[in-house]
C-alpha positions, 0 to 999 in steps of 0.5 A: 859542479856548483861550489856556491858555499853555503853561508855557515863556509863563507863564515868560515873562510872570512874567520880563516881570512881575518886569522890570517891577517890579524894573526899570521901577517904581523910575524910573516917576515920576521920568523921567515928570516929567524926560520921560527916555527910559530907556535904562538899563531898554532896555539891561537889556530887551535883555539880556533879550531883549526888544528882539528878541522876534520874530526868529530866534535867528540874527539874535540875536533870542529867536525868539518868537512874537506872544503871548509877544510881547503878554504881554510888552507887557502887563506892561511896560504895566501898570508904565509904557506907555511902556517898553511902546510903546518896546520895541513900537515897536523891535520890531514897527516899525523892526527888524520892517520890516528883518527883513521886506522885507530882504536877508540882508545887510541882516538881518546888518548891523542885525537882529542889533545890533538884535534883541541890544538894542545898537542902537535902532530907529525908524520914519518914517511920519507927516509933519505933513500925511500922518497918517491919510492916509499915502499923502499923503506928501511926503517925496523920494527922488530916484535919484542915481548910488550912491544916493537923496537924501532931503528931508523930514520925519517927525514923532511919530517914537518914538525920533526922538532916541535911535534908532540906525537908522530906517526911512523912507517916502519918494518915489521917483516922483511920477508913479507909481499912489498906494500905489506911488510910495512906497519905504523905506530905512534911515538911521542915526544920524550920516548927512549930512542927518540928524538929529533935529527937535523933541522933542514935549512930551507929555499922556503915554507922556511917558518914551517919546522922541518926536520930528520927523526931519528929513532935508536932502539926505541920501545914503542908499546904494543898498544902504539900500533895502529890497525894490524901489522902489515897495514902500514903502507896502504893505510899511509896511501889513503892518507896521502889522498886527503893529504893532497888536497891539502896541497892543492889548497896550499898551492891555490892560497900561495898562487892568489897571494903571489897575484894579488901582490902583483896586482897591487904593486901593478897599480902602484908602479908607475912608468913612462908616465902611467901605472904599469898595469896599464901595459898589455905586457903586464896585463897578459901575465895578469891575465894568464894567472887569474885564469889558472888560479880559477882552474886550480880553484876548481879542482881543489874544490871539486877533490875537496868535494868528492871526498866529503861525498865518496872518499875516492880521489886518488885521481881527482886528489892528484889531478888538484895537486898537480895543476895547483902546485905548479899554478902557485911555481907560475903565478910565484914567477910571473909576480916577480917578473912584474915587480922587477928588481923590486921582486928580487928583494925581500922588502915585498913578499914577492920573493918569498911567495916565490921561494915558498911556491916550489914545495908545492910540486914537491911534498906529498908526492912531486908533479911526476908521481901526480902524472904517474897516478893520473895515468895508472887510473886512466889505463886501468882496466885497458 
């Protein structure tokens, strides 16, 4: 497949790269230490346009496609992967589920403040005893007169503490076929009953807020539900293929900013007389990592592509999270392997592209749910 990017998408990526570096670089170290959500740099995104890449001009978005959308992760991933997961996750999760199953009047009342960078979305899905396992959710949504209310919790939700609107997977009717007892509504900040939890303390993506919701006989209206009840589940796994190439693109961008500063420091490094990228030794591990990374870019883009063209990729989507997240955990290794003790402390970022990188394999399904979904396409029908 030809992914020669057009002149208007090679603009873009050199927007997203000069953001990156003008905005995001200065702040990285600081607000990885202090666990900082950097809401300055997301409003400044969001004048951008970058927190409504995917949608239509008319709810306010920049009407962009998946690769701009995948070049525009990537260079934020490659200065900090956690503005990157932040504005994937406001994009491709929350404001994407809204934007998806919604009514227009639900489009016009958070798509647009949304899409415009004004407000900031979240996504609950996991729940400390439905992880991988997501249809096991526990979560309660009982039928009242004007409304639900809603019991539960969700954790490792991003922007659990700082989102402004969130998209929850509850319940509906336990006596319902599993995959379709489970609907979602749209709760927003300052509703009775709903609130933040605990604020993870995390190995890495540490600027990136992450945190339990909570929900204690909350009213949500019946105008918050979207699509019809029983809908939930389904609707959140096509959410989920979308929300995978957002991954890929993370893992791609924290894999070329774990190379390039080994490549860099490589050059500088001198030992036994000469810089150490003379050494075959690192050059292998140099070698090694530039052609995984051309492989995950490959697959990022080809996912990225296939959805603007078909909307099915739940294979290839997984496919690309699969190799780019574990491209980003081998590259992040290898970087501090060449930078030895120097990799070990926090005076290069080595060490942090190393504790970021892990999520990679982790969020929006690990690498053995991505293999489970390759294989259960590739049997199908056999």
């Amino acid at each position: 497949m030809d992914f020669s990017l057009t002149p208007e998408q090679l603009a873009i990526q050199e927007a997203a790269r000069d953001f990156a570096l003008g905005e995001v670089d200065p702040i990285v170290d600081e607000y990885d230490e202090a666990q900082k959500f950097p809401m300055d740099v997301m409003m400044k995104a969001g004048e951008l346009g970058f927190l409504g890449i995917l949608f239509p001009e008319e709810y306010g978005g920049a009407g962009l496609g998946y690769i701009e959308y995948a070049l525009i992760i990537t260079e934020l991933s490659k200065i900090d992967p956690s503005v990157g997961i932040s504005v994937a996750a406001h994009n491709s999760l929350g404001t994407n589920h809204i934007y998806k199953f919604g009514n227009e009047e639900q489009r016009q009342r958070w798509v647009v403040p949304l899409a415009e960078g004004k407000k900031i979305a979240a996504w609950g899905l996991t729940e400390p005893d439905a992880g991988s396992d997501a249809a096991a959710t526990k979560s309660r949504a009982e039928k009242v007169e004007g409304g639900w209310i809603l019991n539960g919790t969700k954790q490792f939700t991003t922007h659990g503490t700082v989102g402004d609107v969130c998209v929850i997977m509850a319940v509906t009717d336990p006596s319902a076929p599993r995959h379709h007892n489970i609907s979602a509504f749209v709760l927003e900040k300052g509703m009775d009953g709903f609130r933040p939890g605990k604020k993870e303390n995390k190995l890495g993506i540490r600027a990136s807020d992450t945190a339990e919701v909570v929900m204690e006989n909350c009213f949500v209206p019946d105008e918050n539900l979207l699509g019809e009840p029983g809908e939930g589940f389904i609707q959140a796994l096509q959410i989920l293929d979308g929300g995978r190439i957002s991954i890929s693109a993370l893992g791609l961008g924290t894999a070329i900013g774990a190379f390039e500063t080994a490549l860099a420091y490589s050059k500088e490094r001198h030992q036994f007389g000469k810089p150490i990228c003379q050494f075959q030794a690192i050059q292998f591990h140099l070698a090694e990592m530039a052609t995984r990374i051309a492989a995950a870019e490959i697959l990022t883009l080809s996912a990225a592509a296939e959805m603007d063209r078909s909307g099915k990729v739940s294979q290839l989507a997984s496919k690309a999270k699969l190799y780019s997240g574990e491209t980003a955990v081998f590259c992040a290794e290898r970087g501090v392997q060449i930078l030895g003790g120097y990799g070990f402390i926090k005076d290069y970022r080595a060490e942090k592209y190393f504790r970021d990188a892990k999520i990679c394999t982790i969020g929006e399904g690990t690498s053995e749910v991505q293999r489970m979904v390759i294989a259960r396409n590739l049997l199908r029908g056999h």
